[in-house]
C-alpha positions in Angstrom: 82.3 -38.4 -71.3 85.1 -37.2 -69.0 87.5 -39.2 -66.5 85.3 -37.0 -64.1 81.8 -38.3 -64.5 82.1 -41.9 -62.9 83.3 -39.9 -59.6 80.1 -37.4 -60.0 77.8 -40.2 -60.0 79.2 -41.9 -57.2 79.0 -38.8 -55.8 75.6 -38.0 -56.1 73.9 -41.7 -55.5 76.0 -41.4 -52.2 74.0 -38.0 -51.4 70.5 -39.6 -52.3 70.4 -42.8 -50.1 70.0 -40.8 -47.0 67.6 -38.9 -48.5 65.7 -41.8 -49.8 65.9 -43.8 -45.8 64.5 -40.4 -44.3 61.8 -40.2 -46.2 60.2 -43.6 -46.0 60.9 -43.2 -41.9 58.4 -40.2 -42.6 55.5 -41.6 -44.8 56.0 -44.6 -42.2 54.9 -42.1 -39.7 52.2 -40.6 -41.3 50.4 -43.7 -41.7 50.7 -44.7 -38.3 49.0 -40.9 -37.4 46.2 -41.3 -40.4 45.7 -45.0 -38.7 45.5 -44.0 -35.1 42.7 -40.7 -36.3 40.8 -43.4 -38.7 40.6 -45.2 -35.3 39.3 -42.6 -33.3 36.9 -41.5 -35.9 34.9 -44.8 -36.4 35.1 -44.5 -32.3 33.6 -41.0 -32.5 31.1 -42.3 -34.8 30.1 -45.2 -33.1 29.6 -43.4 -30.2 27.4 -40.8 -32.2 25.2 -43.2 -33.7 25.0 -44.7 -29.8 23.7 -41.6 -28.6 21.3 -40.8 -31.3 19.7 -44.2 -30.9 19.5 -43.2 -27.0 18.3 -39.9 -27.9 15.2 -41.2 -30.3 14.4 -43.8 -27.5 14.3 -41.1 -25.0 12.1 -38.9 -26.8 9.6 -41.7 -27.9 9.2 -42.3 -24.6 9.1 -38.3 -23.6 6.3 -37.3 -26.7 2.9 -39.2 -24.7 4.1 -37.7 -21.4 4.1 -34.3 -22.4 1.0 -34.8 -24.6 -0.7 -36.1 -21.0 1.1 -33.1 -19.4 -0.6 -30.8 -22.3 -3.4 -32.2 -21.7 -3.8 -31.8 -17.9 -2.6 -28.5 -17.9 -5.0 -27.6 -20.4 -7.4 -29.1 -18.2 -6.7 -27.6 -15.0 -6.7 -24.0 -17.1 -10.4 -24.5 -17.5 -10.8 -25.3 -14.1 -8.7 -22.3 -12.9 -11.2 -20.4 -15.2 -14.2 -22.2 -14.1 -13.1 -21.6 -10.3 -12.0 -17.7 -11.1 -15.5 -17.0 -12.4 -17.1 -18.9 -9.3 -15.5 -16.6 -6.8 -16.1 -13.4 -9.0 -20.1 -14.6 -8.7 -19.8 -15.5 -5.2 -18.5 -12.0 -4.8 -21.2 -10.3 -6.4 -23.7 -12.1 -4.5 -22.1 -11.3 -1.3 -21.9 -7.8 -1.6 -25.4 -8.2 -2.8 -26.6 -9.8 0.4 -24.5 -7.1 2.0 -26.3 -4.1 0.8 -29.7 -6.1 1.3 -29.2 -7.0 5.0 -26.6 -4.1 6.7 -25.0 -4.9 9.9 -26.2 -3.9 12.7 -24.5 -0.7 14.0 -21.7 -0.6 17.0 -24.3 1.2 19.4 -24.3 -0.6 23.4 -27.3 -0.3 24.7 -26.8 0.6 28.0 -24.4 3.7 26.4 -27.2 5.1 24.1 -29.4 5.3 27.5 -27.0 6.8 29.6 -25.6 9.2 26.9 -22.7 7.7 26.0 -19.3 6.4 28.1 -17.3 8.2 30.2 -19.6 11.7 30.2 -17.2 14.0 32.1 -17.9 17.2 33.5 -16.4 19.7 31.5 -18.4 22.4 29.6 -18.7 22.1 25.6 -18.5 18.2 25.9 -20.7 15.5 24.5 -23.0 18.5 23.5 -24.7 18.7 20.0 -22.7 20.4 17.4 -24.3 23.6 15.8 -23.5 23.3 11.7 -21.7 25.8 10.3 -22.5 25.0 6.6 -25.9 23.9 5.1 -23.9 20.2 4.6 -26.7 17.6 5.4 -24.8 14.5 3.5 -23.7 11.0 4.2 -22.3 8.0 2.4 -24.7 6.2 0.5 -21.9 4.1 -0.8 -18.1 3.5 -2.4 -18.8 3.2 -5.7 -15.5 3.1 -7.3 -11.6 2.5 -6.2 -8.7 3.1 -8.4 -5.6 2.0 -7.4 -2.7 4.8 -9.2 0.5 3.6 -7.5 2.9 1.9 -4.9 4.8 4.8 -3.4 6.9 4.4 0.2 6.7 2.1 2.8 3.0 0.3 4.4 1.7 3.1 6.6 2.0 6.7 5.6 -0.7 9.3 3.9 -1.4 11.6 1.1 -3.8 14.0 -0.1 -4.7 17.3 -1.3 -5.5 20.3 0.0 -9.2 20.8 -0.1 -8.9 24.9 0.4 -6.1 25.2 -2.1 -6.2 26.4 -5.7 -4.1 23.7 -6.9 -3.6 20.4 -8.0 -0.7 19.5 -5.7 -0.2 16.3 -4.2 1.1 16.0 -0.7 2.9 12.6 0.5 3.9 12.0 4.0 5.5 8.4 3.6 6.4 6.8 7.0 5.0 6.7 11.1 7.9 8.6 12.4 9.6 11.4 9.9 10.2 14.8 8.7 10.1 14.7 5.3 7.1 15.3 3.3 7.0 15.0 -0.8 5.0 17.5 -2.9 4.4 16.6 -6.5 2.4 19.5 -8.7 -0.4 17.3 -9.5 -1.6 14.1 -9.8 0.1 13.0 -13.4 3.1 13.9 -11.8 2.8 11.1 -8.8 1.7 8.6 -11.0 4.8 8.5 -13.5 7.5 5.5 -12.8 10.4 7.8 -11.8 7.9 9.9 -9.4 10.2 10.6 -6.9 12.5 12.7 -9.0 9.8 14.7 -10.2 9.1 15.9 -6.3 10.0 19.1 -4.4 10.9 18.2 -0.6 9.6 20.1 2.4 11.6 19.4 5.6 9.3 20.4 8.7 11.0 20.9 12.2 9.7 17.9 14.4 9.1 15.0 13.3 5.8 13.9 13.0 4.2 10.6 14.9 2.0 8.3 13.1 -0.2 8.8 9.6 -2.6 11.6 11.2 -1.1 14.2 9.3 -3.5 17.1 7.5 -2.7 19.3 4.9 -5.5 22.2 4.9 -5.5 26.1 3.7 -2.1 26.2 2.8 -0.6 24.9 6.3 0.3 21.1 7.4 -1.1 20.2 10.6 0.2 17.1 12.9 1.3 15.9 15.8 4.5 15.5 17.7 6.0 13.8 20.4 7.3 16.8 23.1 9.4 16.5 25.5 7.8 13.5 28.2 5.3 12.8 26.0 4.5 9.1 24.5 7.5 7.0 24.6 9.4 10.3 26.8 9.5 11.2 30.4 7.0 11.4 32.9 5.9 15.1 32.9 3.7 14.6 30.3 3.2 11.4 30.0 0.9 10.2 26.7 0.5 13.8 25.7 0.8 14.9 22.0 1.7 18.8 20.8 -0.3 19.9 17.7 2.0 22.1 15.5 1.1 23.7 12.1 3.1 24.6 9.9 3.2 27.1 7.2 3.9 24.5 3.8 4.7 28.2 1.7 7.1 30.0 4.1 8.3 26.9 5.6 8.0 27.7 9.3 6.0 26.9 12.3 2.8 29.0 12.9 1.5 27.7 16.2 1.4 24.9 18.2 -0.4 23.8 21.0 -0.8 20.7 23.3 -3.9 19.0 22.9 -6.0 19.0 26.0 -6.7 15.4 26.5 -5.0 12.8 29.5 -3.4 9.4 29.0 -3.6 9.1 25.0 -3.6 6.2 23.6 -4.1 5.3 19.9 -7.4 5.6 19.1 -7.5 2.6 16.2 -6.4 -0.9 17.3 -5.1 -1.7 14.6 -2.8 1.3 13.8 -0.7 1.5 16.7 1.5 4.1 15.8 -1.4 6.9 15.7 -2.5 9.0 18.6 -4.3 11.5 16.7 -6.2 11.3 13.7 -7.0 14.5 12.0 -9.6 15.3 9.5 -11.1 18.5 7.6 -14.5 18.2 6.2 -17.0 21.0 5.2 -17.5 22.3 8.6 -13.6 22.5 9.1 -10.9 20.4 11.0 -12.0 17.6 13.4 -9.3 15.3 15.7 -10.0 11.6 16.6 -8.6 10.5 19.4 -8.9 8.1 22.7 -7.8 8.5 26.1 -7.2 5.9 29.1 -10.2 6.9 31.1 -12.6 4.9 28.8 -10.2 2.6 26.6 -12.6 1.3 25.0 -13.9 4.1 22.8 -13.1 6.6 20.6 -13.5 10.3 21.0 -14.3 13.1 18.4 -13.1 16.8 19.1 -13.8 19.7 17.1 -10.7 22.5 16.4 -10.4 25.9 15.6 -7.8 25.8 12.8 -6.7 29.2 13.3 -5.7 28.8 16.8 -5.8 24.8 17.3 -8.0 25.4 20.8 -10.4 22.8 21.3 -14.1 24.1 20.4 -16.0 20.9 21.3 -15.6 17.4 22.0 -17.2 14.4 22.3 -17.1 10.4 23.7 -18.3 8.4 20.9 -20.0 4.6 21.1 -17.6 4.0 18.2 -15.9 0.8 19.6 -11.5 1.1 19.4 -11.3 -2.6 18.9 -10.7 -3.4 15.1 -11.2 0.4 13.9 -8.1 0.7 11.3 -9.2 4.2 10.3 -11.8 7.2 10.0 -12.9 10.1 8.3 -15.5 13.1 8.7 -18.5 14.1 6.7 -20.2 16.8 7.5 -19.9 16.9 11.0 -20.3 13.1 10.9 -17.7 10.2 12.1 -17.0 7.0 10.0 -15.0 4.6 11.7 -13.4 1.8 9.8 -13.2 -1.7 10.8 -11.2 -4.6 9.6 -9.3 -7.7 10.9 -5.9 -8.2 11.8 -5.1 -10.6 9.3 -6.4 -8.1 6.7 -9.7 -9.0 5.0 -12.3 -6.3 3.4 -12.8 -3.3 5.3 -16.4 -1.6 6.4 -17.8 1.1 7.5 -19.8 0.0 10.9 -19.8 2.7 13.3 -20.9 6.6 12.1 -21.4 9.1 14.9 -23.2 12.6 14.3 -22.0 15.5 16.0 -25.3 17.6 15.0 -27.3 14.5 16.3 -29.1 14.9 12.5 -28.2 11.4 11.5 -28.6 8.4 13.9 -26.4 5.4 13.7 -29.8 3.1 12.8 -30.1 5.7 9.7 -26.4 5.6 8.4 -25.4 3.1 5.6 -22.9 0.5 6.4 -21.3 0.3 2.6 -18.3 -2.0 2.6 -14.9 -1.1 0.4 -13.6 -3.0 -2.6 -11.3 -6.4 -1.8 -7.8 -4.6 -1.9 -4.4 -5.4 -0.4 -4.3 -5.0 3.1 -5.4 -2.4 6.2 -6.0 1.5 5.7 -3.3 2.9 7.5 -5.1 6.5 6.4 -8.2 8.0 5.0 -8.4 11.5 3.8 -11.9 13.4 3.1 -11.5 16.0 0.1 -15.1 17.7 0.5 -14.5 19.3 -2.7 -14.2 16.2 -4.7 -16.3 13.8 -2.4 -13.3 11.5 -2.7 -11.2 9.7 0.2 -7.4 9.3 -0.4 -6.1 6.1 1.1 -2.8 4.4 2.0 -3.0 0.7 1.7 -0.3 -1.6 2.3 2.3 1.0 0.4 -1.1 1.4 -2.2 -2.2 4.6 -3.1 -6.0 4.7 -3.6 -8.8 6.5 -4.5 -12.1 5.6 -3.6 -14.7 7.8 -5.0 -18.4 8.1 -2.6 -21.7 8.1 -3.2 -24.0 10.4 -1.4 -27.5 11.0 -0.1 -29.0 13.6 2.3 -29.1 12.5 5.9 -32.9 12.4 6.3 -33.5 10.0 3.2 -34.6 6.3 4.3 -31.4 3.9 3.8 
C-alpha cells in the first residue's frame, strides 16, 4: 500500500456519511406515506363494508314491496282488461239499441203544416226540385271509417274531385287562407314527409271557413268582399262565390250569393258561412240567414255560372249541426255536442220531396276524436272525406233506394 491510501479512505468515508443520513431521512418518509395510505385504506374499507351492510338491509326490506307492487299492478292490468272489454260490449249494445230504436227526426210540427219557416215570396223557392239524374239513394248506414293521417291544423278540408280523371288529392288546411296542397294521389298524402311530396296552388282571395269544393277541374269557395262579414257596412254579412280554374290558375267567375244577413249556418263551426257540396245532381250551397236564425237553408247552383237555380228553408235545426252533405238531391245535417262526443245524422231534408224525414235513417258515425269541421260527398265512390280535429278520415256509406222501408 502507498502513503496515499489512508488519505483516500478518509476521503471517501467522509463522502458516504451524508449519503448514508439522507437516505434514512427518506425511507423515514416513506413509511410515514405507506402509514398514512394503510390508514385511509382500512378507512375506505370500513366504510365499504358499512355501506354494503346498508345496501343488503335496504334491499331486504325493498324485495316484498315490489313483489306487492308486482302484484297489484298485475292486478289492476286484469282489471284495465276486464273494464276495456266492458265498454267495447257496452258499445256494441248501444249502437245496437241505436239502430233498433232511431231518433226521432228534427221536424216542428207546426213548420211541417205550414210548409216550413220563413216561406218568402220569391219565385223558385221552397219549391220541389225536378231530378236531373235517375239518383233515388240514401244512407242506409256508415259502415266503415279509416283514419289515414294528421295533416294541418283542427278545421280545414280535403277531397277529390268527383268529375276528374285522377287520383289527386286536394287539401285546404286552415279557416282563413290562400294556399291549397295538391298531392297526385292518395299514397302520396299518406307518407310521413307528405308535405314535401305536394305541389302548391296559390288562389287570389283568401278563402273563409272549410266550405271549399273542388269539382270539374275548378275550386269553388267563398270570400270575404269588400263590407262583407267582419268589413264595412255596404254589404254587411254578404259572401262572394269565386271559382277558380285549379289548371290555368286564374279566376273564372264570381258572383255574390244572393242571400241577406248571413250567418253561419252550423253552430258549431263558426267560421263557415257557406257550405258547399256536389252530389250526382251537381253543386248545392248550405247556408242560413238572420230572417229565420234558427234554420238552415239549402240552395241549388248552376256551376257554370254560380246563379242561384233554387232554394229552399229547411226544418233542419242550426243548433248543434257541426256539418252536412248532399245525396242525391237530399240534405244530411250533422249534429254533435260542444264538448265533442259521437256525431249523427238527425235531420235529412229532400229537395225532390221523394224521401220524407220519417223514412230517412238516422245512422250514427264511429267514436273518433272530436267535431267534423267538413264533410265531402264523392258520388263516384259513395265515400265522405272528413276533417276531424286535424284527422283525416274516410268514412265509407251504405246505401238503399229511397222508397225501401227503414
Amino acid at each position: 500500500m502507498g502513503p496515499c491510501t489512508p488519505l483516500l479512505t478518509l476521503f471517501l468515508l467522509s463522502w458516504l456519511r451524508p449519503l448514508q443520513g439522507q437516505q434514512h431521512h427518506l425511507v423515514e418518509y416513506m413509511e410515514r406515506r405507506l402509514a398514512a395510505l394503510e390508514e385511509r385504506l382500512a378507512q375506505c374499507q370500513d366504510q365499504s363494508s358499512r355501506h354494503a351492510a346498508e345496501l343488503r338491509d335496504f334491499k331486504n326490506k325493498m324485495l316484498p314491496l315490489l313483489e306487492v307492487a308486482e302484484k297489484e299492478r298485475e292486478a289492476l292490468r286484469i282489471e284495465a282488461d276486464t273494464i276495456s272489454g266492458r265498454v267495447d260490449r257496452l258499445e256494441r249494445e248501444v249502437d245496437y239499441l241505436e239502430t233498433q230504436n232511431p231518433a226521432l227526426p228534427c221536424v216542428e210540427v207546426d213548420e211541417k203544416v205550414t210548409g216550413g219557416p220563413g216561406i218568402k215570396g220569391k219565385g223558385r223557392r221552397n219549391e220541389k226540385y225536378d231530378m236531373v239524374t235517375d239518383c233515388g239513394y240514401t244512407i242506409s248506414q256508415v259502415r266503415s271509417m279509416k283514419i289515414l293521417k294528421r295533416f294541418g291544423g283542427p278545421a280545414g278540408l280535403w277531397t277529390k274531385d268527383p268529375m276528374g280523371p285522377t287520383e289527386k288529392i286536394y287539401v285546404l288546411d286552415g279557416t282563413q287562407n290562400d294556399t291549397a296542397f295538391v298531392f297526385p294521389r292518395l299514397r302520396d298524402f299518406t307518407l310521413a314527409m307528405a308535405a314535401r311530396k305536394a305541389s302548391r296552388i296559390r288562389v287570389p282571395f283568401p278563402w273563409v271557413g272549410t266550405g271549399q269544393l273542388v269539382y270539374g277541374g275548378f275550386l269553388y269557395y267563398a270570400r270575404r268582399p269588400p263590407g262583407g262579414p267582419g268589413g264595412g257596412e255596404e254589404l254587411e254579412n254578404t259572401l262572394q262565390l269565386i271559382k277558380f280554374h285549379l289548371a290555368n290558375r286564374t279566376v273564372v267567375d264570381s258572383s255574390v250569393f244572393p242571400a241577406e244577413g248571413l250567418i253561419p249556418p252550423y253552430g258549431l263551426t263558426a267560421d263557415t258561412y257557406i257550405d258547399l257540396a256536389a252530389d250526382e245532381e251537381g253543386l248545392w250551397a248550405v247556408y242560413a240567414t238572420r230572417e229565420d236564425d234558427r234554420h238552415l237553408c239549402l240552395a241549388k247552383l248552376d256551376p257554370q255560372t254560380l246563379d242561384t237555380e233554387q232554394q229552399w228553408d229547411t226544418p233542419c235545426p242550426r243548433e248543434n249541426a257541426e256539418a252536412a252533405f248532399v245525396i242525391c238531391g237530399t240534405l244530411y245535417v250533422v249534429y254533435n255536442t260542444r264538448p265533442a262526443s259521437r256525431a249523427r245524422i238527425q235531420c235529412s231534408f229532400d229537395a225532390s220531396g221523394t224521401l220524407t224525414p220519417e223514412r230517412a235513417a238516422l245512422p250514427y258515425f264511429p267514436r273518433r276524436y272530436g267535431a267534423h269541421a267538413s264533410l265531402r260527398y264523392n258520388p263516384r265512390e259513395r265515400q265522405l272525406y272528413a276533417w276531424d280535429d286535424g284527422y283525416q278520415i274516410v268514412y265509407k256509406l251504405e246505401m238503399r233506394k229511397k222508397e225501401e222501408e227503414v
